[in-house]
C-alpha positions in Angstrom: 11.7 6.8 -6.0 13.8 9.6 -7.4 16.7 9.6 -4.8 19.2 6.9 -3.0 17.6 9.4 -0.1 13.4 9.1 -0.8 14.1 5.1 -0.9 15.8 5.3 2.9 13.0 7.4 3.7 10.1 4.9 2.3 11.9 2.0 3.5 12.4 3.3 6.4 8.2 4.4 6.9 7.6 0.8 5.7 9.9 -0.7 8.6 8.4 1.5 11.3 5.0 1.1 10.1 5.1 -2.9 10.0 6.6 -2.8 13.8 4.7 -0.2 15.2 1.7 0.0 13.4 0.6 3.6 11.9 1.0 5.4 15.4 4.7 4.4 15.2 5.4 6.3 12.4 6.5 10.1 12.6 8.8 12.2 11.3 11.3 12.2 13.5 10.8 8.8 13.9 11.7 8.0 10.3 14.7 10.6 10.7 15.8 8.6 14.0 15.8 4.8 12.9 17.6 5.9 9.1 20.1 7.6 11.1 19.6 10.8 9.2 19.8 14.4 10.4 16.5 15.7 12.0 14.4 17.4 9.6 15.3 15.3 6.7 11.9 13.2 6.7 10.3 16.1 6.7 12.5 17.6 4.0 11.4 14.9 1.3 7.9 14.2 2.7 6.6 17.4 4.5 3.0 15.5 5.5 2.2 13.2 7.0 0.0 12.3 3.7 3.3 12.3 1.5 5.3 10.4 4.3 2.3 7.4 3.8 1.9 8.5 -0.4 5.9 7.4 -0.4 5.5 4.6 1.5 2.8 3.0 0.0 4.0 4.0 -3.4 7.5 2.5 -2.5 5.7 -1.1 -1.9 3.6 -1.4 -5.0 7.5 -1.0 -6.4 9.2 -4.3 -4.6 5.6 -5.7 -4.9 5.3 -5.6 -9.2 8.9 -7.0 -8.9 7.8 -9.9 -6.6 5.1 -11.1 -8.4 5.6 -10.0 -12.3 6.9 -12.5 -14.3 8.2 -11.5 -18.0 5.8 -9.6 -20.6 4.3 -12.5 -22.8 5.0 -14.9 -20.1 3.7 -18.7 -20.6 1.4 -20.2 -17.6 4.6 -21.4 -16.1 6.1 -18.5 -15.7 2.7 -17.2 -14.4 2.1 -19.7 -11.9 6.1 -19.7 -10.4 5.6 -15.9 -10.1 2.3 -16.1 -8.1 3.3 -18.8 -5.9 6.6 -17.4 -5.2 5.3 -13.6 -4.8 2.8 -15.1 -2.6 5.0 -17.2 -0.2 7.7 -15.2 -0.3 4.9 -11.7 1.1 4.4 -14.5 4.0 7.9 -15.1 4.8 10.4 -12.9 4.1 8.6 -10.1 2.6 5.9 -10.1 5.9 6.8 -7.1 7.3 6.1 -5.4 3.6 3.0 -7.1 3.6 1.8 -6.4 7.4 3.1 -2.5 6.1 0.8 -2.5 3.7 -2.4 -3.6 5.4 -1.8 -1.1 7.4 -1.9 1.2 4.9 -5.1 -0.2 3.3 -6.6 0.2 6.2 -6.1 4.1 6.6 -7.1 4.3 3.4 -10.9 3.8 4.1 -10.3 6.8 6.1 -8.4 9.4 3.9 -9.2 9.9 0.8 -6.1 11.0 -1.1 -4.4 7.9 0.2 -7.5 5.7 -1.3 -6.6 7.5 -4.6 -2.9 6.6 -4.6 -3.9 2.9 -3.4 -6.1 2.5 -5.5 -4.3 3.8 -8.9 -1.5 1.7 -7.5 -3.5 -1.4 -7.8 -5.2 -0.1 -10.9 -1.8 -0.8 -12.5 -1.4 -4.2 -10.7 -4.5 -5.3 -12.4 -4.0 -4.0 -15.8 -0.7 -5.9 -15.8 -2.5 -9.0 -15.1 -5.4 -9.0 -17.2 -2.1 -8.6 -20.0 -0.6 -12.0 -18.4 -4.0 -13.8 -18.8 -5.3 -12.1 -22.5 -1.8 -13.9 -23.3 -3.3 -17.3 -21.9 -6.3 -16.7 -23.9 -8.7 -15.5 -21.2 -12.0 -14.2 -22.6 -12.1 -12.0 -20.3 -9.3 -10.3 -19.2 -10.2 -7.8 -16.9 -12.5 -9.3 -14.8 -10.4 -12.9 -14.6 -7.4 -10.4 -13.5 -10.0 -9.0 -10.8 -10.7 -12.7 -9.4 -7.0 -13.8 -9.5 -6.2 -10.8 -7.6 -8.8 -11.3 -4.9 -7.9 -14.8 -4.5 -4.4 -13.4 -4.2 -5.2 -11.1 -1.5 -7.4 -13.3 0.0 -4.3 -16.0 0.7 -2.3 -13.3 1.7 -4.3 -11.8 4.3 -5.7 -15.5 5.5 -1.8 -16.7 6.1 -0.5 -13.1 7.1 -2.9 -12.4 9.9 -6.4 -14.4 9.5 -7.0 -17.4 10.8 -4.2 -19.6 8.5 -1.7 -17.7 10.2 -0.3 -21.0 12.2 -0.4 -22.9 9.2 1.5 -21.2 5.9 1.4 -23.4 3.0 4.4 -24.2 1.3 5.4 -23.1 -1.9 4.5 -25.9 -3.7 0.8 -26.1 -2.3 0.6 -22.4 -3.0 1.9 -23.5 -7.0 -0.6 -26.0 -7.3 -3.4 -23.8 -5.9 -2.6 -21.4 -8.3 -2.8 -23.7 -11.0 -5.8 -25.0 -10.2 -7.9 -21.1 -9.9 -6.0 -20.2 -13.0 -7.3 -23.2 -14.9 -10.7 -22.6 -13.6 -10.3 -18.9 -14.7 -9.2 -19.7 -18.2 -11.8 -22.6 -18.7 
């Protein structure tokens, strides 16, 4: 984000969205619950596209810091980041998480927000096909593809599939980790 401003304004979108869903968010809205002066919002995002574009662009940002441990990181440091990025987008970090679903979701409908998600997590997966070429994965991409679908698909159980009553811990989320990233890199 290129302004103490834009980052108000996306955090702001991201806050509105994961408590009101995508019908919740507007303008005005945004301008209302930052406190700024009407027209702002629309000052720095003049669509609704580029209101959604920031947001979503905004959580791919506190998301790679979440879950990206050091360049050349040993499986240690792989597995703490996944674990912790993972329980901490069902605890803490939910309403991020919830926020983006939301977006996912509207981006099976519009197009130009698919092409910003999906460049977004382009970039998510090039970093950890990196991580695991580093473990010695023969094949980098595609074991980066798997991790992150097993990723999401924790995520999405605890956050609001069925596991939602029952969130494992961090150390159960550690050890399942370990044993899908050992089955990845056997």
């Amino acid at each position: 984000m290129s302004t103490p401003r834009a980052v108000l304004v996306a955090d702001t979108a991201i806050a509105l969205i994961a408590e009101r869903g995508l019908r919740g968010l507007t303008h005005r809205a945004v301008d209302e619950a930052a406190g700024l002066p009407a027209g702002s919002t629309s000052n720095l995002a003049r669509t609704r596209a580029a209101l959604l574009e920031a947001a979503l662009t905004r959580i791919a940002d506190l998301e790679a810091a979440d879950y990206t441990p050091p360049p050349g990181a040993p499986r240690d440091q792989l597995l703490d980041a996944l674990a912790g990025g993972i329980h901490l987008a069902l605890t803490t970090g939910l309403p991020l998480t919830l926020a983006r679903y939301e977006l996912a979701l509207e981006a099976t409908r519009r197009p130009e927000l698919r092409a910003v998600y999906d460049r977004l997590g382009a970039g998510f997966a090039a970093t950890a096909a990196g991580l695991l070429a580093g473990l010695g994965s023969a094949d980098p991409a595609g074991d980066a593809r798997r991790l992150l679908r097993w990723c999401e698909g924790v995520v999405f159980h605890t956050a609001a599939g069925a596991g939602h009553a029952d969130p494992p811990a961090p150390a159960a989320l550690r050890a399942d980790a370990a044993r899908y990233l050992d089955a990845l890199l056997a």
